[in-house]
C-alpha positions as CSV (number, residue, x, y, z in Angstrom):
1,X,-44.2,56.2,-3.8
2,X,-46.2,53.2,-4.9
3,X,-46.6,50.1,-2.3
4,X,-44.5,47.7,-4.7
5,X,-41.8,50.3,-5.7
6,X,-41.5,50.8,-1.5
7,X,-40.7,47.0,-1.6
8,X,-37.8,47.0,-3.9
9,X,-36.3,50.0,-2.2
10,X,-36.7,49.6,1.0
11,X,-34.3,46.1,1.2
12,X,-31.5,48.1,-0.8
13,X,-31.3,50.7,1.6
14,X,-31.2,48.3,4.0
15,X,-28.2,46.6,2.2
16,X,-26.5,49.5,2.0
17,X,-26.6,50.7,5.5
18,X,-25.3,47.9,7.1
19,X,-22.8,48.6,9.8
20,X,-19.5,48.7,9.0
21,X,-18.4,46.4,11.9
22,X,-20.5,43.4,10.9
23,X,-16.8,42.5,8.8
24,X,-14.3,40.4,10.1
25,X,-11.6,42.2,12.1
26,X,-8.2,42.0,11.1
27,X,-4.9,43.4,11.5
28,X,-3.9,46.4,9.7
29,X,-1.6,46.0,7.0
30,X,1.8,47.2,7.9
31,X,0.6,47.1,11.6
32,X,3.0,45.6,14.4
33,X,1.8,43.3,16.4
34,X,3.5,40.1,16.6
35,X,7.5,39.2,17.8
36,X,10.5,40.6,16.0
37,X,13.2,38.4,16.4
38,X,17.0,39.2,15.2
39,X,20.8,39.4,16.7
40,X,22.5,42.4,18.1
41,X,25.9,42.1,16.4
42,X,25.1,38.9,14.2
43,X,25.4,37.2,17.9
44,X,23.2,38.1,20.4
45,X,19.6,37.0,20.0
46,X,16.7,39.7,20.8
47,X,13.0,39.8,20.3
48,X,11.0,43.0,20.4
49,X,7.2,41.7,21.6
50,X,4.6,44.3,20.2
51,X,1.0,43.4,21.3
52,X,-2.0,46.0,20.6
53,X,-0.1,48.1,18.4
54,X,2.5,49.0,22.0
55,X,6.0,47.4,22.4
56,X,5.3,45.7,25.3
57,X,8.3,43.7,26.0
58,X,11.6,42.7,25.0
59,X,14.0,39.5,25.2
60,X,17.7,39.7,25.5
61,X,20.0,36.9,27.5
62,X,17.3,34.5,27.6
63,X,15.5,37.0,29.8
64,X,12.3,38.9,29.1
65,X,12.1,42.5,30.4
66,X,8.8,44.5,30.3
67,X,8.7,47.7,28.5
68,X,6.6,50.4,29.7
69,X,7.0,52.8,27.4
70,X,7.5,53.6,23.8
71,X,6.7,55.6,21.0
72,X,4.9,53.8,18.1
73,X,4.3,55.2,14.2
74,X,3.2,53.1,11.6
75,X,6.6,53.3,10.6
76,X,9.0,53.6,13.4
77,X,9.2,52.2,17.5
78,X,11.5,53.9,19.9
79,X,12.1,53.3,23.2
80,X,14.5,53.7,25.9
81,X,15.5,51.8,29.2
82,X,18.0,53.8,31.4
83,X,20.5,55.5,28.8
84,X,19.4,52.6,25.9
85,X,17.7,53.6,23.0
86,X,16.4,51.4,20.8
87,X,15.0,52.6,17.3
88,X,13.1,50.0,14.9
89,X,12.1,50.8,11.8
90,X,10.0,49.1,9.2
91,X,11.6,47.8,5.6
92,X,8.5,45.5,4.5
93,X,5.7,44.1,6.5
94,X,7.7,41.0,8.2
95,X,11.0,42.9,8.3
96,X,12.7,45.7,10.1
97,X,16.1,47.1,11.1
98,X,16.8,48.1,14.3
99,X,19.9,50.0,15.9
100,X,20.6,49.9,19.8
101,X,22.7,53.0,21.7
102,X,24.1,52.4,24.7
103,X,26.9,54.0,27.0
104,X,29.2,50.9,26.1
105,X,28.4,51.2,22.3
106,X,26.3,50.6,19.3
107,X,24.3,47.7,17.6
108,X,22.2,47.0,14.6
109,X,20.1,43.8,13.8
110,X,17.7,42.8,10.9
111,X,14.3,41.9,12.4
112,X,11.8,39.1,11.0
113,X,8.7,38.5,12.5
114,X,7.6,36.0,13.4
């Protein structure tokens, strides 16, 4: 390889090596994070709290109440607290529907994020 064809390909190689995480970082599309906030029932406000890609948290009765565990997909959140089970799944990438099971009955709720 001659000196001056060495100098016009050694800066493309360079180009084209650059490391991937020089880019902005940014949230997956279709990812979670972020607070999901709805009604059980049309009348009783809730917000799911999702932080890292994990439900971490939930509002209901003006109260927060830490979650610490649940079961995340790209498409889908589950968790329980006692004998609730709450399942959330995605419709768009702001919106979900969730349904809540419990002992004294059954809910739904459309989720927006916000």
């Amino acid at each position: 390889m001659t000196l001056a064809r060495a100098f016009l390909v050694l800066p493309l190689a360079l180009l084209l090596s650059a490391p991937a995480d020089c880019a902005p970082k940014r949230q997956k599309p279709g990812g979670w994070d972020g607070r999901w906030v709805g009604s059980w029932g049309g009348s009783q406000p809730t917000a799911q709290i999702v932080k890292g890609g994990k439900l971490v948290a939930y509002e209901y009765n003006g109260e927060t109440h830490p979650v610490a565990q649940s079961h995340v997909t790209p498409t889908k959140i589950v968790y329980n607290e006692g004998e609730v089970v709450v399942t959330i799944t995605k419709t768009g990438a702001n919106t979900a529907h969730a349904t809540i099971k419990t002992g004294q009955g059954d809910g739904e709720t459309e989720l927006t994020r916000q």
